[in-house]
N, C-alpha and C positions, 0 to 999 in steps of 0.2 A: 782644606784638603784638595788637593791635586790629584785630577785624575787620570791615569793611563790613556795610551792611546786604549787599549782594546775595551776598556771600561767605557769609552765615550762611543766608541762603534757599538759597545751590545744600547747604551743608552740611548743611539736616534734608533734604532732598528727596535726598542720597542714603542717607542714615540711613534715611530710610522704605523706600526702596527696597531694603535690603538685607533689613531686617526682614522684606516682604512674600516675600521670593525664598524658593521652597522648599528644602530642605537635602537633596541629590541620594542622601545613605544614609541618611537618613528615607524617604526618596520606595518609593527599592529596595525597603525592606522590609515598607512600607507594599505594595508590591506583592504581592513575595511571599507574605504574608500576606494577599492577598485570598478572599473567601469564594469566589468560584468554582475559584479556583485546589486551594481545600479539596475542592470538591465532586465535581472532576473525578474521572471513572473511572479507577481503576489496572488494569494488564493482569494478571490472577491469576497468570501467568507470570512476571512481573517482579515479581508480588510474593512469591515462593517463590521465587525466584534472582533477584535485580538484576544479577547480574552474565552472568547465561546469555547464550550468546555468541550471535550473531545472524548468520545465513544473508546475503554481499550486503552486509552495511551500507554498505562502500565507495559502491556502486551504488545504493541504496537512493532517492539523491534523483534519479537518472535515473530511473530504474524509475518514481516519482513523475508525473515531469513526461510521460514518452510517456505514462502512464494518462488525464494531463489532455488528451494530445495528441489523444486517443481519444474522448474528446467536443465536440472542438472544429473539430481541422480534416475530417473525415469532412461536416461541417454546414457547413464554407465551400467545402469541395467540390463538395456539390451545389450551393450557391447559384451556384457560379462556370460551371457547368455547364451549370443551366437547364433540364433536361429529366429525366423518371426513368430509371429502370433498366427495361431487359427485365425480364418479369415472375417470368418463370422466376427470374434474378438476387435480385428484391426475395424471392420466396419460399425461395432458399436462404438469403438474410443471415437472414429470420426463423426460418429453422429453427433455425441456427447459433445465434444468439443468445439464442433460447429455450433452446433443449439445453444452452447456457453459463448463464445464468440458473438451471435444472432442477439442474443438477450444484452449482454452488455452494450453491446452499439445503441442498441432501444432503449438504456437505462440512462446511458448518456446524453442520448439525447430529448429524451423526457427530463431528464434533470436538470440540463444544460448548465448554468452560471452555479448550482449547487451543490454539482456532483463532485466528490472529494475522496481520496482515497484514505484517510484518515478516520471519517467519519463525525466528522467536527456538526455541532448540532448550536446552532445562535437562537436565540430566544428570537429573533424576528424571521425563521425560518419557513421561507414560503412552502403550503401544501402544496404539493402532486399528486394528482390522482389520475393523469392521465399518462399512454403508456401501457406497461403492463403493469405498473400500477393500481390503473384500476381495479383489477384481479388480485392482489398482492400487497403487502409491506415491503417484501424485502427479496425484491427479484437479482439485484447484483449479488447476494449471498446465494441463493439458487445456481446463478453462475459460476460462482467461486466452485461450489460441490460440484456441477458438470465438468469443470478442466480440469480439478484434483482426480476427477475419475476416471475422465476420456483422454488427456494428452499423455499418462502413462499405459493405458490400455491398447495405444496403437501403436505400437513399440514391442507391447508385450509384458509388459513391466507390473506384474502382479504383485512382487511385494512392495513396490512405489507406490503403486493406487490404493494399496490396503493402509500402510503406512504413515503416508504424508496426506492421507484421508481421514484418519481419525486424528492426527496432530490438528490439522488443520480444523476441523470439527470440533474439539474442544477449546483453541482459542479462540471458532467466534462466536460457539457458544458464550462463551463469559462477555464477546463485546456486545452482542448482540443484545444481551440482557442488559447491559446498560445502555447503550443506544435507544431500546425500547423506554427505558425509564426515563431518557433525555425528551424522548419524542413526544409520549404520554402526558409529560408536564407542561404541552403544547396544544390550549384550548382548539385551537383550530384543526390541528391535528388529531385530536383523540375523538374530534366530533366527527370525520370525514373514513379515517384509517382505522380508526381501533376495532369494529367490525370487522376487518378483512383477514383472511388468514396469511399465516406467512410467509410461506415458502409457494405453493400446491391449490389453485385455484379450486375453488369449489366446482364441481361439475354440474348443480343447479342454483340460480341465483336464488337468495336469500329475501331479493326484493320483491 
């Protein structure tokens, strides 16, 4: 069979075309193998157990998005609003938010190589009791409830702080409950922490 010319011109033009098309598990791997993807930070935690179980994960991409919700709609709020906060108001959100700011710096750095936003718990996970710690289990959740309350209250943003204060509230509720049962099944830990309260030092020591 003899083919036309115009039948041999659509024939190399898709021959080139197929030539130039990328080959989609070239492509992957070529991704995979990208140098940033080399470069990236691994969690020192997940690098001593990959497999260490993790506080929440279910939850994890809520817990996400109200954090996003947290600097978003607190700032459409006031805009929708148009006027400040009693001053009193603007000066408690800054308290709040400072003291949440103060505390997390102090958790972080009490935690240092441990500290993880996930909440990932490995069976060789070293105690901290020092810090504010020592007063406490779970001072960075303490923080979390001071910026849900203070960085929309200085704005003004009342139904933000009531709002994305009980969302937030009841997802870490649920992790925190398992976080706790992670921790607990951590000899060293339930002998050192399990005494202490959670959130809200005690005003006289116990010792």
């Amino acid at each position: 069979m003899i083919e036309t010319q115009s039948e041999q011109i659509a024939r190399i033009v898709v021959e080139a075309t197929r030539a130039e098309l990328p080959n989609p598990k070239i492509e992957q791997r070529q991704i995979s193998q990208h140098p940033v993807e080399q470069l990236r930070p691994k969690s020192p935690i997940r690098g001593r157990e990959p497999a260490a179980p993790q506080a929440g994960r279910s939850i994890f991409k809520w817990i996400a998005l109200v954090n996003v919700g947290l600097f978003t709609l607190p700032a459409l709020e006031r805009r929708l609003r148009r006027r400040p906060p009693p001053a009193l108001i603007g000066a408690a959100g800054w308290t709040a938010a400072l003291s949440a700011f103060a505390l997390r710096l102090s958790v972080i750095v009490s935690l240092r190589a441990s500290w993880t936003v996930r909440a990932v718990v490995p069976s060789d996970l070293p105690v901290v009791d020092r810090g504010p710690y020592r007063f406490i289990r779970h001072p960075n959740y303490l923080a979390l409830g001071l910026e849900f309350l203070g960085l929309p209250l200085i704005g003004g943003a009342y139904v933000s702080a009531v709002g994305l204060g009980l969302v937030n509230a009841l997802l870490l509720a649920r992790r925190i409950r398992e976080e706790d049962a992670l921790l607990m099944a951590i000899l060293g830990y339930r002998e050192r922490m399990a005494n202490k309260p959670a959130f809200l030092p005690r005003l006289v020591s116990g010792r």
